[in-house]
N, C-alpha and C positions, 0 to 999 in steps of 0.2 A: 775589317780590312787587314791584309795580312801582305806586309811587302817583304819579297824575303832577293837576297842576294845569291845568285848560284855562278860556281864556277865548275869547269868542264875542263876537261882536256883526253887526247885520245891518245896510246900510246901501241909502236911498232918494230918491231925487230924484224927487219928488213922493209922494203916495201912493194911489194905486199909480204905480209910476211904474219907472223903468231901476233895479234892485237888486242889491244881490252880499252875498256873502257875508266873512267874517274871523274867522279862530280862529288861537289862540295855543298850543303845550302848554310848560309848562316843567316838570320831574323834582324830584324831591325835594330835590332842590339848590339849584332856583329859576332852572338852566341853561333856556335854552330847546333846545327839540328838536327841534320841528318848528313854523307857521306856514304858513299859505295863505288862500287865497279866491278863490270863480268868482263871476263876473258870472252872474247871473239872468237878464236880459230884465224884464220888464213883470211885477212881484209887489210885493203891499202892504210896507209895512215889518216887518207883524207876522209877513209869510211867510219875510221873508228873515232874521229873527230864528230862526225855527224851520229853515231850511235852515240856517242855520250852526252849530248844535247837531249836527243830523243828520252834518253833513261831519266836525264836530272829534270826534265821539265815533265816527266811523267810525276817523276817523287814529288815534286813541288805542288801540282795540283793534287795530290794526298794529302800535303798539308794547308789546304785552302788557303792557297794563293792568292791574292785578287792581281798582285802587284810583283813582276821578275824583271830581276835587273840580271844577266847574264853576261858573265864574261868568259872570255876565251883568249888564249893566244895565239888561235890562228886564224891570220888576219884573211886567207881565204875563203874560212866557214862565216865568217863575220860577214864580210865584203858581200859573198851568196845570199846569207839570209837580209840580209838589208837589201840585197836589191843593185847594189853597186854593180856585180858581178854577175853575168846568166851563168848559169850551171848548164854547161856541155856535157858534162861526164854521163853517159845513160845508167852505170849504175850510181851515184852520188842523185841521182833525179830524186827518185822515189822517199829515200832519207830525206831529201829536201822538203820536199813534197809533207812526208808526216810532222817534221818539224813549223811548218808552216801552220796545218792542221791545229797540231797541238799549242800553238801560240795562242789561238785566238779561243782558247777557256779559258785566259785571264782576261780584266782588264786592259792591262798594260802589258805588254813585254818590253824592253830595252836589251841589244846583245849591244854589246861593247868588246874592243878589241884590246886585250892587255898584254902587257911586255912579261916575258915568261917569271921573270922573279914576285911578281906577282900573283901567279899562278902555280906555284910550287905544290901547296897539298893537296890541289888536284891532279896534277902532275904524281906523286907521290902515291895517291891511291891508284892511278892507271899503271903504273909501276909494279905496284902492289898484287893488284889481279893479275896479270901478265905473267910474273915472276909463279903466283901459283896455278896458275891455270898451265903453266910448261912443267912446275912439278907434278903435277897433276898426271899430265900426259906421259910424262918420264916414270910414274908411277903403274900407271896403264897400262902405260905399252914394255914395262917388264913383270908384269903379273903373267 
């Protein structure tokens, strides 16, 4: 049994606008384990919220999972996958939709909703790839 702690957050310059992604997992110890985030391209903030769900609960069942406690600080993506809130958005559906999917290779999933200073190096890493995925492109697009 393998209970691991993942935090997420999706990050946007403008909205819609240049997006990435950033997830955190730490083990039952409160070690961390793993971390990452991809640069998106051109997606609202609400998509790039559900893309980094989608990426950390991918990683997590990598590292046999049985048991994810997920946090987020936005109380939207939360509110969604819990069921509080139907999802309108036609394109936010289908992220919805895989997230769902991918819940049910654990045991257990739990999303929870956290207030952002709790959420900071996930926040940090979405930052992180944002920041170079626009160097990137700024590299690109003068070669």
């Amino acid at each position: 049994m393998q209970s691991l702690v993942v935090y997420t957050d999706g990050a946007c310059r403008g909205n819609p606008g240049p997006a990435a992604t950033g997830w955190l997992i730490r083990n039952e110890h409160g070690q961390i384990i793993d971390e990452g985030g991809s640069f998106l391209g051109r997606r609202t903030n609400n998509e790039a919220e559900y893309e980094a769900v989608i990426e950390a609960l991918s990683v997590a069942g990598k590292h046999s999972a049985t048991h994810v406690l997920l946090r987020s600080d936005s109380e939207l993506l939360i509110r969604q996958i819990n069921g509080q809130y139907r999802v309108k958005n036609a394109r936010l559906l289908p992220l919805y939709q895989r997230v769902q999917q991918l819940r049910r290779e654990f045991e257990t999933t739990v999303f929870e909703h956290v207030r952002r200073e709790f959420n900071r190096e996930a926040d940090a890493a979405a930052n992180a790839a944002l920041d170079e995925g626009l160097r990137r492109q700024r590299i690109g697009g003068n070669a």
